[in-house]
N, C-alpha and C positions, 0 to 999 in steps of 0.2 A: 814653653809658656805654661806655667802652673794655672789649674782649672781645679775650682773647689766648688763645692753643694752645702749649704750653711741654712739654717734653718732655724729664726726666732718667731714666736707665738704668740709674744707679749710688748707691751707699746717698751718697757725695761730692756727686756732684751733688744729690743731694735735697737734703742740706742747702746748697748754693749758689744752687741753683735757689731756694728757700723765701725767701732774704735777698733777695733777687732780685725774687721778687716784694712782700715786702714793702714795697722798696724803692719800687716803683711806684705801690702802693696810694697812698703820702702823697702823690704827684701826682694819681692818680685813683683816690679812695677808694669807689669803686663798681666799682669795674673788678672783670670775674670771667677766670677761668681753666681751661681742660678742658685735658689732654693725659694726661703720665702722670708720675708720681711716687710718692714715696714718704711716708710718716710724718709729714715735716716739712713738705713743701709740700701735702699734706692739712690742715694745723692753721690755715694760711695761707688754706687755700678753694679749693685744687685741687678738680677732681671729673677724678678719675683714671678711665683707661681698663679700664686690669690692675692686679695687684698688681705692686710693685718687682720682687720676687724673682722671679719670672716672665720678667724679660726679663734682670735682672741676672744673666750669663754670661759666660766668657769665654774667647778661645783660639778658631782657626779650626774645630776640630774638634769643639769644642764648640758654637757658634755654629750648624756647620754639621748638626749632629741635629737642631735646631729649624728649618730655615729655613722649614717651612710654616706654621710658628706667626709666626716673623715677616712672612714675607709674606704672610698675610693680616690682620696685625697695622698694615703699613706700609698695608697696604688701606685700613682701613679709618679711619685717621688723615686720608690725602688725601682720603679720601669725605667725612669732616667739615669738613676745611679748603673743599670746593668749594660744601659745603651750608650753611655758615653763614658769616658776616660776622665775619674776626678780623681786629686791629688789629694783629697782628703774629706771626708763626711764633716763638716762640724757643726756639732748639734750645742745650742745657745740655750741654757733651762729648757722649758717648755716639756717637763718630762714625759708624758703620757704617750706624744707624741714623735718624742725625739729618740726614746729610749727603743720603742719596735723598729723605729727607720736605722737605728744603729743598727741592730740583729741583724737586719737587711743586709748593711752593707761590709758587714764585717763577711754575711755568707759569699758575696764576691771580691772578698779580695781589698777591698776600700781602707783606707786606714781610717781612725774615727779619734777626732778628736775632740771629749764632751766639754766646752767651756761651762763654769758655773754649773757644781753637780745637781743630779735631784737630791731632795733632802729627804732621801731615804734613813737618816738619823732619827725620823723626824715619824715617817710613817710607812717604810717599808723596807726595811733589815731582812725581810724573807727575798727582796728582791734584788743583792748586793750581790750574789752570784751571776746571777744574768748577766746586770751590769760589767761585771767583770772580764763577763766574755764574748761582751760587745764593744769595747771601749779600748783603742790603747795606751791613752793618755788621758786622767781627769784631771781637769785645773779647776781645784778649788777655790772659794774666794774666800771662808772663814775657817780659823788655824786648829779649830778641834776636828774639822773635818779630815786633814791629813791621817792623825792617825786610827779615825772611824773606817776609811776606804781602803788605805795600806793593810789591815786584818786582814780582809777578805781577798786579799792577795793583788789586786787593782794597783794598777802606778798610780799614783796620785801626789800633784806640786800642787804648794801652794803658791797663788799668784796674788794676792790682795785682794780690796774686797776694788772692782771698775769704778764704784759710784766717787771712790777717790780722785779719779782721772778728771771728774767733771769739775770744770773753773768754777761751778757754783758752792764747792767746796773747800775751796782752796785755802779758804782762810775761816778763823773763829768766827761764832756767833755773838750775838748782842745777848748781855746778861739780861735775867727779868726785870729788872728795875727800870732800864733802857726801852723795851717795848712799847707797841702803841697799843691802846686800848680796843682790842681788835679779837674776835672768836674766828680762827678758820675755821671751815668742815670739809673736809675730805673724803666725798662717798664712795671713790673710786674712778677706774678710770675705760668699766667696762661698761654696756648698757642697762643690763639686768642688773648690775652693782647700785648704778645710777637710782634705778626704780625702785629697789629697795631701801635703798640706807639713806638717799636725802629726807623723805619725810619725816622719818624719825632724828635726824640731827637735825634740820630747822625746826620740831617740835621741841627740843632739848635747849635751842639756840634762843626762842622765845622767850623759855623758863630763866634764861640766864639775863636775856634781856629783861625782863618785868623787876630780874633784883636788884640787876646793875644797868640801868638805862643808856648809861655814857656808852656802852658796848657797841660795837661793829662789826656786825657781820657781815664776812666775806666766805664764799664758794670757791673752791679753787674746781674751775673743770680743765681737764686736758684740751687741747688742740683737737679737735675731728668728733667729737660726739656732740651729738644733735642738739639745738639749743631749744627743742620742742620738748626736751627730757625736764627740762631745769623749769620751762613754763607750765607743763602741766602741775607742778604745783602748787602754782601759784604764788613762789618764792617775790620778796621782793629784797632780795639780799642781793647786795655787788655781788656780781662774775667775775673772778680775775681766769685769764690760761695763764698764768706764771706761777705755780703752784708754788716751789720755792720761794719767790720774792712774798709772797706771803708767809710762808710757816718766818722765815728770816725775820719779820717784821711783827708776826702774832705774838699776844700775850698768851692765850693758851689753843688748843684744838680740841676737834675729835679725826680720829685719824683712823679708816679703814686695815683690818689689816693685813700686813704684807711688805713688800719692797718699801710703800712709802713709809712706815713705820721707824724704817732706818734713814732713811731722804729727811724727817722729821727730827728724830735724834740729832742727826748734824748738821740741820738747821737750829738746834737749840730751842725748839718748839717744847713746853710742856705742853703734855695732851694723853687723851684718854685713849686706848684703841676701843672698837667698837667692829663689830661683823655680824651680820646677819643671810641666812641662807636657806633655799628651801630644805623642810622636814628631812626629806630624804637623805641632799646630802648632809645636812647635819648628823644625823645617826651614823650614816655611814664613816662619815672622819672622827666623828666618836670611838668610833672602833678600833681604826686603822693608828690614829696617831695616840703615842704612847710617850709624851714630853707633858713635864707639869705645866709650860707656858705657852702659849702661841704667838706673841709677840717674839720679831726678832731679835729686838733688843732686848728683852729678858732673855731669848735664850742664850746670847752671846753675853751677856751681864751672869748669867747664873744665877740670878734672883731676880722675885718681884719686884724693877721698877716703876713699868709703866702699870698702872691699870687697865685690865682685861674685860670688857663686855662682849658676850657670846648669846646671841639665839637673844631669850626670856630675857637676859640678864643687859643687854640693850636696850633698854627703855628708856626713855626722855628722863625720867624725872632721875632717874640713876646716873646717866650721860651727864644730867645739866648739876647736879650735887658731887663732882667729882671737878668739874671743871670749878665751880664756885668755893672749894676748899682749894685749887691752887691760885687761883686769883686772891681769896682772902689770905693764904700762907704761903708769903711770900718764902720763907725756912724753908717749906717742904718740895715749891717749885723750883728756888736755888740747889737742891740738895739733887732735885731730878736732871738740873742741868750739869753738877756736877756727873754725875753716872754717866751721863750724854759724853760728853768730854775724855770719862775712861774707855767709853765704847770704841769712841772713834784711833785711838792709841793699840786697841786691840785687833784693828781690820787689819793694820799694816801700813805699807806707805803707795803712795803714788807709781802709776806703771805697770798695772796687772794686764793692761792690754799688748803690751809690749812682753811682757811675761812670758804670758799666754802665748803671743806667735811665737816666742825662742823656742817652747815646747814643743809647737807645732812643726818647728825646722828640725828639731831634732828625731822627728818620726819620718817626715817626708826626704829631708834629706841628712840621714846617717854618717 
């Protein structure tokens, strides 16, 4: 009976990680799973360490109030891997923490199989050696990454980008002419993301409202965070938890950014990114990351599609006059939807989860 140690950090990875192992299961339908996850890889048969929310954080300064919680967290992960017999480490994103638990387990002997690399493309090329001699298989999910990790001498397959797998993409989206008269905002999906970035997108959502009155705004909150986050202040905008069925349905957004930036693209959502972070780490990923965009969609497009709001450059009235030039031009939100449409031709096709475990059989059993 095959026994693996899997480890996602993020409410994304949960659910990538879950198909993932599901994936496995029809190979070896006895096989169990400890590490750490959330909700969806629990329903699959994880027996989780922590709860998700507990490690899902994010930003150096935030990261950095916890690090005694994580390091006695990463402690105790490697004390497992050296006490019991797994058939494979596999580390799900969540790089910070995934990346030292590989080192780990590669020093006993574990084979390590990283799904979805770090994007050290992105902001740490000094750290693609390490990786390399922590890892013995990366399965990529986007096609320049293959030959970015192959240099540095790393196996590296591409597997497509998972968010394909999901039925909520299976099919096109509604052109902009079709849509309802509707603004989502999307502040995230963590708590400190929360306290940050709503009151500046319902300040924005306002400004959009007072031009355009007919407008609707809708909050998309994930499943599990607190709905004492959304009443402090004092929003009187819909809740929806089906984040999707909104961007699917919006005329335009604002969209934090990260994973959902891409979740947005192929829902055919025009929309603006936005991020905000404390000082620190802003400075700090000033430094570190060395790519002219931070959208993921520009960086997989190669150019300025979406627009980019960062730190200062977040501000309502900047959010709300980005959003009210693609609602007045309709040209230039069809144009963005086209991009959207090449985006999603360039992730690959359907079955990265499946991919991903051939790879995975191909290490554990030769």
């Amino acid at each position: 009976m095959k026994r693996f140690f899997i480890v996602a950090g993020e409410i994304s990875g949960d659910k990538h990680g879950a198909r993932l192992m599901a994936a496995l299961r029809l190979r070896y339908p006895g096989c169990e799973f400890d590490g750490i996850g959330g909700e969806e890889m629990k329903r699959v048969g994880l027996t989780s360490l922590v709860a998700l929310q507990d490690i899902n954080v994010v930003g150096f300064w935030e990261v950095a109030r916890k690090y005694g919680y994580f390091k006695k967290l990463l402690a105790r992960c490697a004390e497992l891997l050296r006490a019991s017999h797994y058939d494979a480490f596999i580390p799900v994103d969540y790089p910070g923490f995934n990346m030292r638990l590989a080192a780990e387990a590669r020093k006993i002997g574990t084979p390590v199989c990283f799904y979805i690399a770090p994007q050290l493309w992105a902001w740490g090329r000094g750290r693609a050696a390490k990786l390399r001699d922590a890892v013995d298989v990366l399965m990529v999910v986007f096609p320049f990454e293959k030959e970015f990790f192959e240099n540095f001498g790393i196996r590296t397959e591409f597997v497509g980008h998972p968010l394909l797998d999901d039925p909520d993409f299976a099919s096109g989206f509604s052109p902009f002419q079709e849509r309802r008269d509707m603004l989502a905002l999307l502040p995230g999906s963590r708590k400190q993301e929360v306290r940050s970035h709503l009151p500046v997108l319902l300040e924005s959502a306002r400004i959009v409202q007072s031009a355009r009155p007919s407008t609707e705004i809708v909050i998309a909150a994930p499943v599990g965070i607190d709905p004492a986050l959304y009443e402090a202040v004092g929003t009187t905008a819909r809740i929806e938890h089906n984040s999707r069925a909104v961007m699917k349905q919006a005329r335009v957004g604002i969209v934090k950014t990260g994973t959902s930036n891409l979740e947005a693209a192929l829902c055919g959502l025009p929309f603006v990114m936005m991020y905000k972070t404390s000082t620190l780490s802003y400075l700090l990923a000033r430094r570190l990351i060395s790519l002219p965009h931070i959208s993921l969609v520009n960086i997989i497009l190669g150019r300025s599609v979406v627009r980019e709001c960062i730190q200062r450059e977040a501000s309502p009235r900047a959010l709300a006059n980005e959003l009210l030039r693609l609602i007045d031009n309709e040209q230039a939100a069809c144009e963005m939807q086209n991009e959207f449409a090449r985006l999603r031709t360039l992730l690959g096709d359907g079955g990265a989860a499946m991919r991903a475990a051939e790879c995975i059989f191909t290490v554990i059993d030769p």
